[in-house]
C-alpha positions in Angstrom: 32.9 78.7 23.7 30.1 80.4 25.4 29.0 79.2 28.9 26.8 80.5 31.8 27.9 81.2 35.2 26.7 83.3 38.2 27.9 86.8 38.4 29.4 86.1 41.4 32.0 83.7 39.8 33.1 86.7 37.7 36.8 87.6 38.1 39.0 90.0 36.4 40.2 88.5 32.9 37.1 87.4 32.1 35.0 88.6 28.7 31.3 89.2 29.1 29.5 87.9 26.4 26.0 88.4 27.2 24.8 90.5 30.7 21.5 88.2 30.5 18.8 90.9 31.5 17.0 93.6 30.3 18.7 96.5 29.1 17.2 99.3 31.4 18.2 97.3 34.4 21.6 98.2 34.5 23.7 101.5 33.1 26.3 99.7 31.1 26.7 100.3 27.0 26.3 97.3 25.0 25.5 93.6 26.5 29.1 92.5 25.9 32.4 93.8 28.0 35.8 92.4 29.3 36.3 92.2 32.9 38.9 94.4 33.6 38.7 94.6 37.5 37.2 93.9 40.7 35.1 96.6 40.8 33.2 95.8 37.7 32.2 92.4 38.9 31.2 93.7 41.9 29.3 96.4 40.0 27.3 93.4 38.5 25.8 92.1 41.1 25.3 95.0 42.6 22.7 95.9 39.8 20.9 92.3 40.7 22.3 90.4 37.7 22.3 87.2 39.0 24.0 85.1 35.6 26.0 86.2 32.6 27.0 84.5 29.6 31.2 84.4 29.3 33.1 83.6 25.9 35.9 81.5 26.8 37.8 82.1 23.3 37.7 86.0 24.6 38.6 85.5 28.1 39.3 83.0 31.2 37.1 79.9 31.6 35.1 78.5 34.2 35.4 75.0 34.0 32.7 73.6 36.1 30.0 75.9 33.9 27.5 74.9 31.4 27.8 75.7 27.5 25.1 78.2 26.3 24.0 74.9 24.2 23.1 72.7 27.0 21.6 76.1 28.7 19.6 76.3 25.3 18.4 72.8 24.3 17.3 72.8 28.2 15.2 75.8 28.0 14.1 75.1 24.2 12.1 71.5 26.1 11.0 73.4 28.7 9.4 75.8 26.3 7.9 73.1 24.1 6.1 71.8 27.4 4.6 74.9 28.7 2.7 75.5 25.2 2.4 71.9 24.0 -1.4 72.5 25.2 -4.2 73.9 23.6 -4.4 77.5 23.0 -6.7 79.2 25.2 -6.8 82.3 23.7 -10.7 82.6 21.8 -10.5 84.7 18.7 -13.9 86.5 17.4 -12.4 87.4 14.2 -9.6 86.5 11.7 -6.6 88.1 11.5 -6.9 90.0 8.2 -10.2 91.2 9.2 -8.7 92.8 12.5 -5.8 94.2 11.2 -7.4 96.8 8.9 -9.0 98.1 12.3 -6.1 97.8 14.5 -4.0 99.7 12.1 -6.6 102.7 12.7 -6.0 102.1 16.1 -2.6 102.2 15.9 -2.4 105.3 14.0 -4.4 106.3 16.9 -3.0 105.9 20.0 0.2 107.1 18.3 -0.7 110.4 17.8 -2.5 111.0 20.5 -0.2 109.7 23.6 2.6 111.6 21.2 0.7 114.6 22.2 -0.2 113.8 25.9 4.0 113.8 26.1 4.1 116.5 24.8 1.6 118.6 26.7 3.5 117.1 30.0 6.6 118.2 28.8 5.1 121.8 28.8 3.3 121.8 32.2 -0.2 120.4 30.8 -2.0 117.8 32.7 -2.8 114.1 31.1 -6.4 114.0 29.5 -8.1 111.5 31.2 -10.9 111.0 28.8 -8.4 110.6 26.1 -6.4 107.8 27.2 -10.0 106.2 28.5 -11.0 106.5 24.8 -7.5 104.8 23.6 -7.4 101.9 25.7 -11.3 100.8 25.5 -10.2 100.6 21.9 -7.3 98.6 22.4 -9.0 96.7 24.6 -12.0 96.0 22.1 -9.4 95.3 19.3 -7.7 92.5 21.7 -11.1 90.6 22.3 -11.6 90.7 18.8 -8.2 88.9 18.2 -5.1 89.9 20.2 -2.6 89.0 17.4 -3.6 92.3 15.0 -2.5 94.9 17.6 0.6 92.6 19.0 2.3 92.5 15.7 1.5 95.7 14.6 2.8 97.3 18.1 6.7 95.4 16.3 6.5 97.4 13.6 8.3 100.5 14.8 10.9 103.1 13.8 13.7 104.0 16.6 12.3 107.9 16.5 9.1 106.7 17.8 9.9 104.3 20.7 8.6 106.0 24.0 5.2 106.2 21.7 4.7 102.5 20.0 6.3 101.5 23.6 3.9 102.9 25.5 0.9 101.8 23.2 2.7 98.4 22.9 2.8 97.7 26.6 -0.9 98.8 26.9 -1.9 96.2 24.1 0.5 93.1 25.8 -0.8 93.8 29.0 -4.6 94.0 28.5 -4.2 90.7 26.6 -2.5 89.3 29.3 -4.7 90.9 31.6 -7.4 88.5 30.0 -5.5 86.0 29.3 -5.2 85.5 33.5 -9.1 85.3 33.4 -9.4 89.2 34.6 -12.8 89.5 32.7 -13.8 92.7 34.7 -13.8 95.1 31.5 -13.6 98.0 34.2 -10.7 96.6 35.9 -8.6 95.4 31.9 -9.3 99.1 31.5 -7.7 100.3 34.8 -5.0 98.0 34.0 -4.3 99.1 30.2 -4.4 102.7 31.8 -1.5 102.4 34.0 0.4 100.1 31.4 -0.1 103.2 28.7 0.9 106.2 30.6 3.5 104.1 32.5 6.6 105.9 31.1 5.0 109.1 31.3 7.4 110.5 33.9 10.1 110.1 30.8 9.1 113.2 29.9 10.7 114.8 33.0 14.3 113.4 32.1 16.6 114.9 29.7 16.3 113.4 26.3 20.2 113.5 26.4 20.1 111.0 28.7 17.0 109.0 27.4 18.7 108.7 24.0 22.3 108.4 25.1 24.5 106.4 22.6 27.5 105.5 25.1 27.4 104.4 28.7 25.4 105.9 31.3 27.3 107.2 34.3 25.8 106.1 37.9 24.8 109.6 38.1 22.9 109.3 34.4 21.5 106.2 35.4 20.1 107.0 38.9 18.7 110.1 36.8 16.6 107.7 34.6 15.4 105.4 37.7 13.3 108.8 38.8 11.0 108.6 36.0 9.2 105.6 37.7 8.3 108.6 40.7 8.0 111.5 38.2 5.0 109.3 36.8 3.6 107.9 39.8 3.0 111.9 41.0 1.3 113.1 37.5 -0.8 110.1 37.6 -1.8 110.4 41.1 -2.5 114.0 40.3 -5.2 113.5 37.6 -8.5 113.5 38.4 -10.2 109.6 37.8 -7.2 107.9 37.4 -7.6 105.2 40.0 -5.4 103.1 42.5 -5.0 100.3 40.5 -3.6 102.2 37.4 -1.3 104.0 39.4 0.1 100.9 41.4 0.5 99.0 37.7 2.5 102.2 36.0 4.6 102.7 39.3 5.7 98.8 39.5 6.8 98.1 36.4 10.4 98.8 37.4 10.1 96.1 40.8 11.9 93.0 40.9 10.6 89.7 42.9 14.1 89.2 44.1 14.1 92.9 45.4 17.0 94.2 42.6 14.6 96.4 41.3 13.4 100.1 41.6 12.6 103.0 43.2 11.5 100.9 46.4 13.5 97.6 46.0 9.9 95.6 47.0 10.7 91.9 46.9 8.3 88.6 46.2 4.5 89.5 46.8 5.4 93.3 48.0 4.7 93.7 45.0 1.8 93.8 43.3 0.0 91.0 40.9 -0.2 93.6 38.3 3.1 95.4 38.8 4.6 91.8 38.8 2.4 90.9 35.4 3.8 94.7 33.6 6.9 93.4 34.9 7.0 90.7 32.4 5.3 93.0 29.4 7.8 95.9 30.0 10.7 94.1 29.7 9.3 91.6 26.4 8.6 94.9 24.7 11.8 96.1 25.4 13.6 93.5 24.1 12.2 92.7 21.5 12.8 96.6 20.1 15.5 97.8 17.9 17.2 101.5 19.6 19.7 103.5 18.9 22.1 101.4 20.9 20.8 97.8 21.0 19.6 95.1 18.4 16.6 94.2 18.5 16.0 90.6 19.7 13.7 88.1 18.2 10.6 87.5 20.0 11.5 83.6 20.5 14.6 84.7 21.9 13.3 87.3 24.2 10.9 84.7 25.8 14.0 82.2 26.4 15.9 84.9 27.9 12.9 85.8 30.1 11.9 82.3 31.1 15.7 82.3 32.8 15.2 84.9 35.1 11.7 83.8 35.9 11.8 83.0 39.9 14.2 85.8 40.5 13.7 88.7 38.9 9.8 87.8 37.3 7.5 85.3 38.8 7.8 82.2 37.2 4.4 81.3 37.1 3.6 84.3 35.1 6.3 84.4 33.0 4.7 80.6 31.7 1.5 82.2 31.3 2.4 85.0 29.3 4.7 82.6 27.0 1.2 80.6 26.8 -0.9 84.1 26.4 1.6 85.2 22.8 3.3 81.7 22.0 6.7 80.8 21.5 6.4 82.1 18.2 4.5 85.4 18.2 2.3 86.3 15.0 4.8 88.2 12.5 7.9 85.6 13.7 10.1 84.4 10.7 10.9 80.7 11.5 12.5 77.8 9.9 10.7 74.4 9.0 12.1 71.2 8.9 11.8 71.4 5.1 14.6 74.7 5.3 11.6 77.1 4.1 11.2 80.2 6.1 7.8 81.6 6.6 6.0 84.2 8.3 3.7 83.2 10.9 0.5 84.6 10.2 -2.1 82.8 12.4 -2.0 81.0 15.5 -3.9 77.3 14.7 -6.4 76.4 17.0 -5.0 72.9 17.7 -1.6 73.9 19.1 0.8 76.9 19.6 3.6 75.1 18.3 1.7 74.6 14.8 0.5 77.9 13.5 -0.5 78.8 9.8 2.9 80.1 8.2 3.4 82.0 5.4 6.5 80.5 2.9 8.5 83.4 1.9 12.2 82.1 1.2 13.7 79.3 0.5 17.4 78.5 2.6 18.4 76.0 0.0 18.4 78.3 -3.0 18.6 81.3 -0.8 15.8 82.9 -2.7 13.0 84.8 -2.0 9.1 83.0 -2.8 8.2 84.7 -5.8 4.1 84.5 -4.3 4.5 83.6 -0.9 2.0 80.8 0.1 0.5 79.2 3.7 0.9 76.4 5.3 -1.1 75.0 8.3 1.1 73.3 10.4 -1.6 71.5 12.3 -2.5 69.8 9.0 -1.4 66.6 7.8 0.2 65.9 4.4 -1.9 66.3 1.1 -4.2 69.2 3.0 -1.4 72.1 3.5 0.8 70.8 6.5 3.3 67.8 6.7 6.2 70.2 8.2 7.1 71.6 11.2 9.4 74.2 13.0 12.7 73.7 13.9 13.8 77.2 15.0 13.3 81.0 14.8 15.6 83.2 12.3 16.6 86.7 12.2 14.8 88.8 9.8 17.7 91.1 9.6 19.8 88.5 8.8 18.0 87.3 5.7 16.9 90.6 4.8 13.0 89.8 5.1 10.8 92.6 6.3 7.6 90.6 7.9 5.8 93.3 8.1 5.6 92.9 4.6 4.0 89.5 5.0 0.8 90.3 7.2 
């Protein structure tokens, strides 16, 4: 059985089933581990990790600790509630029309923050104008309709994460940016700046370390933590990149309860939009397949996320920016009430829990839709809805590339 407990509770005998935060927030290999000592729990909370999930079948129990299903069927209400309202988000332009331009974009920003790494990495300066350039696009291509770029930002291979990542965090956090009612196109663009060139300092760490398959040592680790002040310095050496860029690259590492780094700021020591990048950094992350972690299904990312919100992310943004992509992000394979599994293609207009979905399998026959179809969820029965979702499903584990879909 698999219950939650606070890392404090942790004694030696226990199995770790889940760490329950983001991956670059501690060194250890892998989300799951047995508890061979003292000094491992202690490590724990050292790192800030306030909760873990144990597996009792693996390991000692703690009786007085709720199942992962309570934890679960709790968060899945509150999630419902935050988004039960009306979208806010006001799209210009369909979906399919946008995604033939935000595929350009894509291609893009890809090449050309693939070679502002690259210059770093052999002593060149960033090109100002060039990111400027990239991000007014981005940010063009989000007013038009957010959802192209988001989904597109998914579709990655492991070779190129510090790349799509970069260009990835740039798109969430502009539409976030707006999505707060920062209308300002001047200040979205400082913003989208800072959120692009964020990991730049990356490319003053060893890619043995940055692409390490096994544990990181505390040595390793404290090694990667630099890359937050390696970035801040090339940033605040380039000419026109302002205040507000630098403070939104330099924060993204900062935790509200203080766990964070490379200053340990705590609550509103930090920065609204350090806080906000916070939130996108850590989504992006997640929801990312590397060389040494799964990638996590966007539904499950936000859960995740919503349980640290109020101590490691403000809570009150981490609501906002479940509202600003929904529960179930554009390209999100999900499971109606019916058992089909569809694609969602199109957030509705009416609600963010009833987008347009696009049939692809079906889980009673376990076959594929020979020509997949849509369904508008906000619809009633006899004019394309009647259904609803029950859940979100792993893509990998039904073999359905979604990309496919869009």
């Amino acid at each position: 059985m698999i219950k939650k407990i606070k890392s404090a509770r942790l004694k030696p005998g226990m199995y770790i089933h889940d760490i329950n935060c983001g991956w670059l927030d501690h060194p250890f290999l892998g989300r799951s581990l047995k508890v061979e000592d003292d000094e491992l729990a202690d490590k724990i909370v050292k790192y800030g990790i306030q909760d873990v999930y144990i597996d009792t079948d693996l390991g000692l129990d703690d009786a007085d600790a709720p199942t992962k299903e309570e934890v679960d069927r709790d968060i899945h209400e509150k999630l419902h509630e935050i988004v039960e309202k009306k979208p806010e988000e006001i799209r210009h332009v369909s979906f399919n029309e946008e995604i033939l331009k935000a595929k350009k974009i894509k291609k893009e920003t890809m090449q050309a923050v693939q070679k502002i790494m690259n210059d770093i990495k052999l002593g060149g300066q960033i090109e100002k104008e060039t990111v400027d350039g990239l991000v007014g696009g981005i940010i063009n291509s989000v007013f038009r309709n957010q959802d192209a770029l988001i989904a597109l930002g998914r579709l990655r291979k492991t070779d190129e994460y510090v790349y799509n990542h970069s260009m990835s965090v740039c798109v969430l956090m502009s539409s976030f940016a707006k999505h707060l009612g920062l209308l300002d196109p001047g200040l979205i663009r400082q913003i989208g700046i800072g959120a692009m060139l964020h990991d730049i300092g990356t490319t003053k760490i060893s890619a043995d370390i940055l692409s390490k398959k096994t544990a990181l040592s505390d040595a390793e680790y404290e090694k990667i933590k630099k890359h937050v002040g390696f970035g801040r310095m090339l940033l605040e050496g380039t000419e026109g990149i302002t205040e507000v860029s630098v403070i939104t690259a330099s924060q993204h590492h900062e935790r509200l309860d203080g766990s964070g780094y490379p200053n340990g700021l705590k609550g509103d020591e930090i920065s609204r939009y350090g806080q906000a990048i916070a939130i996108v950094d850590v989504y992006d992350a997640l929801t990312t397949k590397r060389c040494y972690k799964r990638k996590i299904p966007p539904t499950e990312a936000l859960k995740m996320m919503f349980e640290w919100g109020g101590l490691q992310f403000n809570k009150e943004l981490i609501e906002k920016f479940i509202r600003c992509v929904g529960i179930y992000p554009v390209g999100s394979l999900v499971r109606l009430e019916s058992g089909l599994l569809g694609v969602v293609v199109n957030h509705s207009e009416e609600s963010l829990l009833k987008p347009v979905v696009r049939i692809v399998c079906n889980t009673a026959t376990k076959s594929n839709i020979a020509i997949p179809y849509d369904i508008d969820l906000s619809k009633p029965l006899g004019k394309g809805g009647a259904d609803r979702i029950v859940g979100y499903e792993s893509p990998e584990k039904w073999d359905i590339l979604t990309e496919v879909y869009l």
